[in-house]
C-alpha positions in Angstrom: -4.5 -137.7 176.4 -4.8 -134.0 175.1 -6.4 -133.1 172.0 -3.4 -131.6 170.4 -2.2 -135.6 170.4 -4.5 -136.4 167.7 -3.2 -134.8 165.0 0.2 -136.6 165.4 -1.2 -140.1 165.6 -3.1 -139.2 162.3 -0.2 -137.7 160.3 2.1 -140.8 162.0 -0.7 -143.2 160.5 -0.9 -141.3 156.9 3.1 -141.8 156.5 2.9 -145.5 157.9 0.1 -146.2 155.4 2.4 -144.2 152.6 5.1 -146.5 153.5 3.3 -149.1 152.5 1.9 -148.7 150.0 5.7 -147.2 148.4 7.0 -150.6 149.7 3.6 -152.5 147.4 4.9 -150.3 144.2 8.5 -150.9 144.7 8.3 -154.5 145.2 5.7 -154.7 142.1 6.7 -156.2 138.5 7.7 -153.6 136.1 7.2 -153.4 132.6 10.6 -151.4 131.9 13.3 -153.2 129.5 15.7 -155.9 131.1 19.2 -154.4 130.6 21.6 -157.6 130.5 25.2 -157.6 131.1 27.9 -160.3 129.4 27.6 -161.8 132.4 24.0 -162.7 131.8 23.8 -164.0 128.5 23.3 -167.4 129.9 20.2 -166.8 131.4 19.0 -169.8 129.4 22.2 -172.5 130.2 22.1 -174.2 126.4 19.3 -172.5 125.3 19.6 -171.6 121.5 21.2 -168.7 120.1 19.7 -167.0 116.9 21.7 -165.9 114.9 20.1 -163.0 112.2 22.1 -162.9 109.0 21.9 -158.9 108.7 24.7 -158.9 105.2 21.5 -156.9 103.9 20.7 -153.1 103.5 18.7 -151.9 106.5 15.2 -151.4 105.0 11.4 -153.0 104.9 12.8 -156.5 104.5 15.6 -156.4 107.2 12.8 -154.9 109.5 10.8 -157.8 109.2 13.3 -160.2 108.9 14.0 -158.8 112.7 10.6 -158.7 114.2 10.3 -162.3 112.7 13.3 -163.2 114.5 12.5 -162.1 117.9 8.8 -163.3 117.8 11.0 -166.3 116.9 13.4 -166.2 119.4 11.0 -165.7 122.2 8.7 -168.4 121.7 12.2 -171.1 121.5 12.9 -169.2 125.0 16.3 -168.3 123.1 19.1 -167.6 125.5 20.5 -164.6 123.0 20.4 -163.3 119.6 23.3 -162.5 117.2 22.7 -159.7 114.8 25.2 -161.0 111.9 26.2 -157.1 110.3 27.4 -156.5 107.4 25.5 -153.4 106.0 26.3 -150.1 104.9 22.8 -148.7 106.1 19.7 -147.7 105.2 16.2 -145.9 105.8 15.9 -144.4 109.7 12.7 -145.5 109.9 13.7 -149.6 109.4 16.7 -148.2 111.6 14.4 -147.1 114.7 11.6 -150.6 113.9 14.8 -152.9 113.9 16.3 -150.9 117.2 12.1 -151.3 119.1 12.7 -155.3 118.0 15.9 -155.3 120.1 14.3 -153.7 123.0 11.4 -156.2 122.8 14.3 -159.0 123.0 15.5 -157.3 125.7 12.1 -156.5 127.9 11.6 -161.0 127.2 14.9 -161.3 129.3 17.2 -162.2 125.7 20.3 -160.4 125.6 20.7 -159.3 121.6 24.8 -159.1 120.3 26.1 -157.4 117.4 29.1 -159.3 115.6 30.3 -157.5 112.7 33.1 -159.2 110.9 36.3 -159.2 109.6 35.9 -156.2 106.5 32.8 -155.9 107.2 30.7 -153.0 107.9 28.6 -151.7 110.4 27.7 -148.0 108.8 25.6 -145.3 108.9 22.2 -146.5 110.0 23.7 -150.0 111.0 26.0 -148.5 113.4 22.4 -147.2 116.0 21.5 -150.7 115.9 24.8 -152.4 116.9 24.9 -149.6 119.4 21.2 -150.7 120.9 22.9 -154.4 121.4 23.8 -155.6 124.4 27.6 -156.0 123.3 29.4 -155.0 119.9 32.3 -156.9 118.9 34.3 -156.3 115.8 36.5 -158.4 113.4 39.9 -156.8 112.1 39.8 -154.9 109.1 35.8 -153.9 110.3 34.6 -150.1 110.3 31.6 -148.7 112.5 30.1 -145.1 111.2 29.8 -143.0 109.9 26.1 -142.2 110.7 25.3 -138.6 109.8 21.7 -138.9 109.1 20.6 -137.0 105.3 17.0 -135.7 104.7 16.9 -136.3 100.9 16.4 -132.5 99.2 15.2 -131.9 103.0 15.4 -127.8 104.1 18.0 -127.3 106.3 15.2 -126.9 109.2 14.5 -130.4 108.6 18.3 -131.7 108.1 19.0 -130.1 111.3 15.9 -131.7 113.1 16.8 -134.4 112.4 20.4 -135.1 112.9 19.4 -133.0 116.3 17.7 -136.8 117.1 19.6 -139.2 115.9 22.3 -137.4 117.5 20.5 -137.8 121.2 19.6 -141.5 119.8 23.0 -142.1 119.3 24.5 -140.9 122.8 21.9 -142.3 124.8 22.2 -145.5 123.2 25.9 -145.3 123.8 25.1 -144.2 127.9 22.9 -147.2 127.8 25.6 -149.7 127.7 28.5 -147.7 129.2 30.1 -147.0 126.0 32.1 -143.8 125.0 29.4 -141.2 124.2 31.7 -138.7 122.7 32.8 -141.5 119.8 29.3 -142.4 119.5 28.7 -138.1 119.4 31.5 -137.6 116.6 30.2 -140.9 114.3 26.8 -138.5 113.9 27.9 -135.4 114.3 31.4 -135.1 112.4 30.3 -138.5 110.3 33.4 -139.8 111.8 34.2 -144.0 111.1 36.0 -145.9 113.4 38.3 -149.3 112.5 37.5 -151.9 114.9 40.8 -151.6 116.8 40.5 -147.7 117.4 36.4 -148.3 118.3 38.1 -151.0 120.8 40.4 -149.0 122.3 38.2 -146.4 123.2 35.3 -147.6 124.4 33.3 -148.0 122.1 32.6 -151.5 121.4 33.4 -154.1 124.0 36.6 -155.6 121.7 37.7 -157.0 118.8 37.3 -161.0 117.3 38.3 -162.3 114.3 35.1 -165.2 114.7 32.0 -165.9 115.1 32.8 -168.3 117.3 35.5 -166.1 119.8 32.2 -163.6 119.6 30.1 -166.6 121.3 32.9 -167.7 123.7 33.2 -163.8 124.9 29.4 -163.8 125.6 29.5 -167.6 127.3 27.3 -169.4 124.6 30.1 -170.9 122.9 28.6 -174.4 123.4 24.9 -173.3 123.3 22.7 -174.8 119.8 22.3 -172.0 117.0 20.1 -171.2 114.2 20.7 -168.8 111.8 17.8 -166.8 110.1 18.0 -165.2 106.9 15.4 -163.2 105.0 12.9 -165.4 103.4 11.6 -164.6 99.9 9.0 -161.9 100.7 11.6 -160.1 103.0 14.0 -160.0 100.0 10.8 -158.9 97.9 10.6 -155.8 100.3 14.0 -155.4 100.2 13.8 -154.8 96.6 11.1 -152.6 96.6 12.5 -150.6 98.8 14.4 -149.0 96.3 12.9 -145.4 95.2 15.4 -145.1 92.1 13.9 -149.2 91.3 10.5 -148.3 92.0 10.5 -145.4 89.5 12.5 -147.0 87.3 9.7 -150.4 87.0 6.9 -148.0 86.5 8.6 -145.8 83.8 9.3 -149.7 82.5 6.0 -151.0 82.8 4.3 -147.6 80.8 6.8 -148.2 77.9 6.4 -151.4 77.7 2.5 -150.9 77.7 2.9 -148.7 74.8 4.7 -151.1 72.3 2.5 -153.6 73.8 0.1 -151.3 71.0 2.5 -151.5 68.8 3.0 -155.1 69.0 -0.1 -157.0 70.8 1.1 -159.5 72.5 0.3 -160.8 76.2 3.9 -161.1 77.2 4.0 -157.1 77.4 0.6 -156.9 78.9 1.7 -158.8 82.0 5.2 -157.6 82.6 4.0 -154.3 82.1 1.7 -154.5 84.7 3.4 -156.2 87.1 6.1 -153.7 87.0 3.9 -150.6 87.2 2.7 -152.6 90.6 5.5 -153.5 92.2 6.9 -150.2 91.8 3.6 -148.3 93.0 3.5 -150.4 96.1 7.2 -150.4 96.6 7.1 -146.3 96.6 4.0 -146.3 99.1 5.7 -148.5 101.6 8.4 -146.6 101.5 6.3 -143.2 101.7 7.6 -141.4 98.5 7.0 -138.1 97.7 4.0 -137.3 96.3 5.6 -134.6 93.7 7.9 -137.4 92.4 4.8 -139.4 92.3 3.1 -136.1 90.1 6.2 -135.8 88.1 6.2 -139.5 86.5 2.8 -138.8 86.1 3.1 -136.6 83.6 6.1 -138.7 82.1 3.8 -141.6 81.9 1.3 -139.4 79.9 4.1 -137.9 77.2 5.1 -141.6 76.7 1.1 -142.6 75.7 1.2 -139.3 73.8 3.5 -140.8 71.4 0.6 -143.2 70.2 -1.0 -139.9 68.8 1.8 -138.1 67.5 4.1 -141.4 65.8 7.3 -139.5 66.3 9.3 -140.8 68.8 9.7 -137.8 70.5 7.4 -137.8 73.4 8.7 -141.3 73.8 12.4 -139.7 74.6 10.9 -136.4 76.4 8.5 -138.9 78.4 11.8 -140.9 80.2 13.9 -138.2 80.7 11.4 -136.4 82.5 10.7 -139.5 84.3 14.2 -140.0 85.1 14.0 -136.3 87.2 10.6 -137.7 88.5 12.4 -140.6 90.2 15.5 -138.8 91.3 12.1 -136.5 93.3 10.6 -139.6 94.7 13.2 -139.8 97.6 12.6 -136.4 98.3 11.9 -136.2 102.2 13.0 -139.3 103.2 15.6 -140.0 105.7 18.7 -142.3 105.1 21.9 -143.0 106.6 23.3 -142.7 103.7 21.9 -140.9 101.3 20.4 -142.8 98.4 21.8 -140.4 95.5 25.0 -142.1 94.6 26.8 -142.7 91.2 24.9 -146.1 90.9 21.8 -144.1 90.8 22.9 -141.9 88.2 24.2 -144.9 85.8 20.6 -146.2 86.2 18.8 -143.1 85.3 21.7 -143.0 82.2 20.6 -146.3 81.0 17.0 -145.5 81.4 17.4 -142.4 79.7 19.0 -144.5 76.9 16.5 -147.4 76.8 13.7 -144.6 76.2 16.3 -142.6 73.5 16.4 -146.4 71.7 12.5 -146.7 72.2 11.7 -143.4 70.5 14.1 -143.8 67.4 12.5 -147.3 67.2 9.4 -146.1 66.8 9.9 -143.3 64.4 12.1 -145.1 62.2 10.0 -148.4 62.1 6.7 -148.9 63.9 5.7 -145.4 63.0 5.6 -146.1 58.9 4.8 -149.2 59.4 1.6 -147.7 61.5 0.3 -145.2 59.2 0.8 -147.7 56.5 -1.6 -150.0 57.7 -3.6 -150.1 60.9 -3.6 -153.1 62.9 -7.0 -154.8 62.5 -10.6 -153.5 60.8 -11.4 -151.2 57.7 -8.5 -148.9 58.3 -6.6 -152.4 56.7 -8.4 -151.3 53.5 -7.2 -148.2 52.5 -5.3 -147.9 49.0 -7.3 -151.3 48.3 -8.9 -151.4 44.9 -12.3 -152.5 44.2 -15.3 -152.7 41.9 -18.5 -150.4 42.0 -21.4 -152.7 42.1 -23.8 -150.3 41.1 -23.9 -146.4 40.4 -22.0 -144.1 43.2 -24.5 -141.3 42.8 -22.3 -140.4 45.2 -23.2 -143.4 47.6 -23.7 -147.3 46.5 -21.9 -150.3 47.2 -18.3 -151.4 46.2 -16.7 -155.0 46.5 -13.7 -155.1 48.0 -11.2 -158.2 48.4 -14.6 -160.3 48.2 -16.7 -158.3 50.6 -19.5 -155.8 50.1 -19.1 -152.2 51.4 -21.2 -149.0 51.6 -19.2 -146.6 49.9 -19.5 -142.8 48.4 -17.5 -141.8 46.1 -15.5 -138.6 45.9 -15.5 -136.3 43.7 -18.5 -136.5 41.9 -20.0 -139.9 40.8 -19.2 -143.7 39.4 -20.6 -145.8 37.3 -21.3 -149.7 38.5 -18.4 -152.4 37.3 -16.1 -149.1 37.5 -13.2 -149.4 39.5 -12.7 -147.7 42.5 -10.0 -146.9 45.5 -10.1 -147.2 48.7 -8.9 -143.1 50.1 -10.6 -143.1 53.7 -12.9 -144.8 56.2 -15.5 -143.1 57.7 -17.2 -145.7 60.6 -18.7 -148.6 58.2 -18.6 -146.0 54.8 -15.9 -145.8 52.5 -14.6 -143.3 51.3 -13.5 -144.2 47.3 -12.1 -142.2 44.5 -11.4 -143.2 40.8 -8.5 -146.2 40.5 -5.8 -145.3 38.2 -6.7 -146.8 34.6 -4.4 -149.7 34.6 -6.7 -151.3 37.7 -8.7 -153.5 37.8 
């Protein structure tokens, strides 16, 4: 055998030893989704179907009502889920956590559905996660899109970032499951709606059923057990405080009602106060507000406790109508499909606005007077009291007042003792007493 042979048999032994080890990876588990079609749902013959009862905005709580319901569905070994939609949208970033909880259904080997019902809706940031499902199907009357994402007072840069992804989100979605991309292209893109008969007919969903129960039938798990999950009270508690315009709103709330809580004492505003100013704080972090809305009701907060100074009402007014711009701020930067800022959001602000207007007038026509007429507790309760020198005010001595001995000078100039004095001023444990009228005694 030559020397020149050598070389071969190496190089023949290199690609045999490649082949191998190509057919080792090929033939190896992978860790990449399970893409199931119709055909598959049964993977689990009579397995149980969860169904998620999505008639809720997309947001914190609908987020973790989902991941709650996969964990759930995976440890019953479900044979699908049923997303239940009826929601006009919500927050992208609940939008892309709900749409990583169908994939994680997927990569377990369940097949997730979308069944949106008859007049129902499956818009804006709903519409990407019946789009992620293994199969859409629509009840008459039903409308998919639009889903133009908005950046709220966003630049355009940022506008146009990102509707550049959730456009590509969109489309690939749609290639994902064979569906028309150029539909799912124009729902973004031209913020186009489609009725469930015209999404039908071209492609975009996989058909149209006035039931729950033809849905199940079209996916073969008409006869399989079901369970329907719904949000649970601390999903609905994220839900709420998911809100920006709500989360503003119960802190402006909580400060005013921590102000006549001064006015009034009484534990009752103490607690509700507080609990509002929480919530809404931890309902604005969650939700990553901005931090200039967050600086503007800060000052608002401060021109509503500024009205404990000046008695006027004023700052009480100025206070919540600055705060009412502050919250309209705390969406700022935040992505929705659709945008938060509707007229509902502007008769809240109106009605705050008007709750402050009502606060400040109350004050200035009746707490205020009734505030510099008499302080709450202590000494200041003395003033325009009459009393008795008990011995000479040369200026300073002491002077009985309803039954109780004070140090007291006397202004101007001096008293004799039994004379009888008024109370003018307090000045720390002194008073400060002038001659009483000569009819008082």
């Amino acid at each position: 055998m030559s020397a020149h042979k050598f070389p071969r048999i190496r190089c023949l032994f290199a690609i045999v030893l490649l082949i191998l080890i190509a057919s080792v990876l090929i033939a190896a588990p992978k860790s990449n989704p399970v893409v199931l079609s119709a055909e598959q749902a049964a993977s689990g013959p009579g397995g149980k179907i969860v169904i998620v009862n999505f008639d809720v905005p997309v947001d914190l709580g609908s987020s973790s009502l989902m991941q709650r319901a996969v964990s759930y569905a995976i440890s019953q070994n479900a044979s699908a889920m049923v997303i239940l939609m009826n929601t006009p949208g919500g927050l992208l970033s609940d939008m892309v956590s709900i749409i990583s909880s169908i994939t994680q259904a997927n990569a377990s080997g369940i097949p997730v559905y979308t069944y949106v019902p008859p007049n129902a809706l499956a818009a804006s940031a709903g519409s990407y996660i019946a789009m992620a499902s293994n199969g859409i199907l629509m009840g008459t009357g039903s409308e998919i899109g639009p889903s133009t994402p908005i950046v709220v007072g966003g630049t355009d840069l940022e506008q146009n970032h990102t509707e550049a992804a959730m456009l590509n989100l969109m489309v690939s979605l749609a290639q994902e499951w064979g569906r028309n991309s150029t539909a799912a292209y124009a729902m973004v893109y031209s913020d186009q709606a489609f009725t469930a008969t015209d999404a039908s007919s071209i492609g975009l969903i996989d058909g149209v059923a006035d039931s729950l129960n033809q849905s199940l039938a079209v996916w073969h798990l008409q006869g399989n057990p079901q369970e329907t999950l719904s949000e649970n009270l601390y999903e609905e508690f994220l839900s709420t405080i998911s809100n920006s315009t709500l989360d503003g709103i119960l802190i402006m709330l909580g400060i005013l009602a921590l102000l006549l809580e001064l006015y009034h004492p009484t534990i009752f505003l103490t607690i509700v106060g507080g609990v509002a100013i929480i919530a809404g704080f931890v309902g604005a972090e969650e939700i990553g507000a901005s931090i200039f809305g967050f600086a503007i009701l800060a000052v608002a907060a401060g021109l509503v406790l500024l009205e404990l100074k000046l008695g006027h009402g004023f700052a009480v007014i100025a206070g919540m109508v600055l705060g009412a711009v502050g919250i309209l701020y705390l969406s700022q930067g935040l992505s929705y499909s659709p945008t938060p800022i509707n007229a509902s959001v502007e008769i809240e602000l109106t009605v705050l606005v008007a709750v402050g207007i009502m606060s400040g007038l109350y004050i200035r026509w009746i707490l205020g007077p009734i505030r510099k007429k008499k302080s709450f507790t202590g000494p200041e309760s003395l003033i325009g009291k009459i009393g008795v020198a008990i011995n000479d005010l040369k200026p300073t001595g002491d002077v009985r007042v309803e039954g109780i001995i004070w140090r007291a000078k006397f202004e101007p100039g001096t008293a004799k003792a039994g004379e009888a004095v008024k109370v003018k001023a307090v000045e720390g444990l002194m008073l400060v007493v002038e001659k009483a009228a000569a009819d008082k005694t």
